[in-house]
C-alpha positions as CSV (number, residue, x, y, z in Angstrom):
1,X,29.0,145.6,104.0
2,X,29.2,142.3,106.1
3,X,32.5,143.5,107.4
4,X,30.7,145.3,109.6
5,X,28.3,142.6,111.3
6,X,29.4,140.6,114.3
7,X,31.1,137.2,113.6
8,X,27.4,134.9,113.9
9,X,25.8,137.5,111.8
10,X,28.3,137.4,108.9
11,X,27.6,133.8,108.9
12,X,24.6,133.7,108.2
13,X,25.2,136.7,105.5
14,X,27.7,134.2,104.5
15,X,25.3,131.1,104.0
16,X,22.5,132.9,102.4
17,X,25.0,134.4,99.7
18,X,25.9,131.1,99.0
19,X,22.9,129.8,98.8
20,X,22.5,132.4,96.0
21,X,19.7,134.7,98.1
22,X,20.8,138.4,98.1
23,X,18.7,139.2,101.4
24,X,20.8,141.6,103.6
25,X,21.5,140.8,107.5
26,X,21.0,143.4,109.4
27,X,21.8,144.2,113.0
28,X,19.9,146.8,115.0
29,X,20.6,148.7,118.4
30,X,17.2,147.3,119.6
31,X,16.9,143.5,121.1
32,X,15.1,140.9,118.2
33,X,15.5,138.4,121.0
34,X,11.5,137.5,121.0
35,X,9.1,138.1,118.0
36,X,8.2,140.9,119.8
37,X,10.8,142.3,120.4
38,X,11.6,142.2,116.7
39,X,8.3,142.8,115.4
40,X,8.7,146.6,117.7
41,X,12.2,146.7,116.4
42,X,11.4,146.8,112.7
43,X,7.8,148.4,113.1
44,X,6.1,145.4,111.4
45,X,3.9,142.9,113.1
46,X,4.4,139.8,115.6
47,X,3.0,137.5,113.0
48,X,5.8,138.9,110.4
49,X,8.6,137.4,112.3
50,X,9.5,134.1,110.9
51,X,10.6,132.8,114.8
52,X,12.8,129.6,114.4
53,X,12.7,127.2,117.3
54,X,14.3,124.2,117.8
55,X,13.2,121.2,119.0
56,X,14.3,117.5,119.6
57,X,13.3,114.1,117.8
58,X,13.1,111.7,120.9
59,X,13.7,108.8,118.6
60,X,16.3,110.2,116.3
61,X,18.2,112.2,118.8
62,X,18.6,115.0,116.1
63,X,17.3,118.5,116.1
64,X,14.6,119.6,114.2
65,X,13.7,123.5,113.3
66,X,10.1,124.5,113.4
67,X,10.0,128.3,112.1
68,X,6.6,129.6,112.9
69,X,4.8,132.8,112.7
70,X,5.6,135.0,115.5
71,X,2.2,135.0,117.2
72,X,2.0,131.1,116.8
73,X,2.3,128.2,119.3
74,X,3.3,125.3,117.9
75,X,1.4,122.2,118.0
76,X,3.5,119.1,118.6
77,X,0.9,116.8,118.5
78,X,0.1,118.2,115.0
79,X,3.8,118.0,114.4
80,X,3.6,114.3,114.9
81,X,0.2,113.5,113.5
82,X,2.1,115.2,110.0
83,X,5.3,113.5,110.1
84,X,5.3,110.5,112.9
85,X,8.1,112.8,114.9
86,X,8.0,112.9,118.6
87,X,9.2,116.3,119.2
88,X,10.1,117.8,122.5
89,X,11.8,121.4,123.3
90,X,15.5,121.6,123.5
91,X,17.3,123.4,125.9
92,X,19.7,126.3,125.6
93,X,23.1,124.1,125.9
94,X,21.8,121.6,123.3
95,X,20.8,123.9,120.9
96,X,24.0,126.3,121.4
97,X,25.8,122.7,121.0
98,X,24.4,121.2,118.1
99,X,23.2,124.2,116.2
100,X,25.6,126.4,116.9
101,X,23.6,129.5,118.2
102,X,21.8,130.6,121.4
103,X,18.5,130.7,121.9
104,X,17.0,134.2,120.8
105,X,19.0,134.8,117.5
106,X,18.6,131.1,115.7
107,X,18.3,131.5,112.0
108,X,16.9,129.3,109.6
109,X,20.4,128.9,108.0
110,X,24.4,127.9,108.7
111,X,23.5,126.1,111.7
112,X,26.2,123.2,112.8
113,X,24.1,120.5,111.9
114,X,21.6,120.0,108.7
115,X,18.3,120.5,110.8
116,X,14.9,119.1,109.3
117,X,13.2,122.1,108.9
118,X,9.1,122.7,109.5
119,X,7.4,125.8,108.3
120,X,4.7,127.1,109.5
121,X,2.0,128.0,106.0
122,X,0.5,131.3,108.6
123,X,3.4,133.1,106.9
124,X,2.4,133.0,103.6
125,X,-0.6,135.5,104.3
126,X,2.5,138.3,104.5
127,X,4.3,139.9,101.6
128,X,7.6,140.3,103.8
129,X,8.8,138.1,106.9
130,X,12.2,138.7,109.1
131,X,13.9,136.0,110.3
132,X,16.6,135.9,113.2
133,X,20.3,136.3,111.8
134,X,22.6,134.4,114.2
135,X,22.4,136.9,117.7
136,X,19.9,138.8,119.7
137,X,19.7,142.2,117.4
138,X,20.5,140.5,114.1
139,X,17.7,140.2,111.3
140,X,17.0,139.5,107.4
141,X,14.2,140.3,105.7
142,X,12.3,137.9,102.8
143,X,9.7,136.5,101.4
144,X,7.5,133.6,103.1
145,X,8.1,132.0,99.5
146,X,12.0,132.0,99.6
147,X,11.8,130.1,102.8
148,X,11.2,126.8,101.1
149,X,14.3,127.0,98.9
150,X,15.9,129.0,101.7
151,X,15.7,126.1,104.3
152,X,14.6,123.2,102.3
153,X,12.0,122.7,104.9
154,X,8.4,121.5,104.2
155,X,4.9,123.5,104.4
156,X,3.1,122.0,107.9
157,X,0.3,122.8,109.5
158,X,1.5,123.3,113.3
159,X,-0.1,125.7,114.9
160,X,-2.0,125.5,118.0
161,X,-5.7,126.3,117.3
């Protein structure tokens, strides 16, 4: 079955297998570039899209994921009240550089680097999420639960009120 996904895509198939998860990339004719454009891709809601964003540690100089609902801005001052991290966005070259995907199909797994990884608690009110797969039309779905073990990230609140 991954034979058939794009190179990025069977990465990340690659990385969730062997983190023993048996969720199944999938890549779909329709942009999943924005949350909604995946949430009208897969006929679920904005909110069900686990969007992964990366951000920058001023002090450390290392990228940090934040995956947040898809309908959620995220806080950084919350960010930094919770952990003492100055974040600020990244761009597209330093996150295609150090993480190893573009902007638009970053997935919370088999990036370049081991990210510190935030997650956003507004998920766990779903049953099902979909997270970005390594391009622009590539997608898994799972639970909010699996992301934990998934991404070894930790529960936050952080989003904007």
């Amino acid at each position: 079955m991954t034979e058939s996904l794009s190179r990025k895509a069977k990465r990340v198939q690659d990385v969730i297998r062997e983190k023993g998860f048996e969720f199944t990339v999938r890549e779909l004719p329709d942009s999943t570039r924005t949350a909604r454009d995946a949430a009208a891709a897969l006929g679920c809601r904005t909110a069900q899209i686990a969007k992964s964003l990366v951000f920058m540690d001023k002090d450390a100089n290392l990228p940090v994921l934040v995956i947040a609902s898809g309908t959620n801005r995220v806080s950084l001052e919350k960010i930094k009240l919770a952990t003492g991290r100055t974040l600020v966005q990244a761009d597209g070259k330093l996150v295609k550089d150090r993480v190893g995907f573009a902007i638009g199909g970053i997935p919370p797994v088999g990036h370049d680097e081991t990210l510190v990884t935030l997650l956003d608690p507004d998920l766990k009110q779903y049953d099902r999420v979909w997270a970005a797969a390594g391009t622009p039309n590539a997608v898994f779905e799972l639970t909010p639960a699996d992301l934990e073990p998934l991404t070894l990230g930790a529960w936050i609140d952080l989003a904007e009120i």
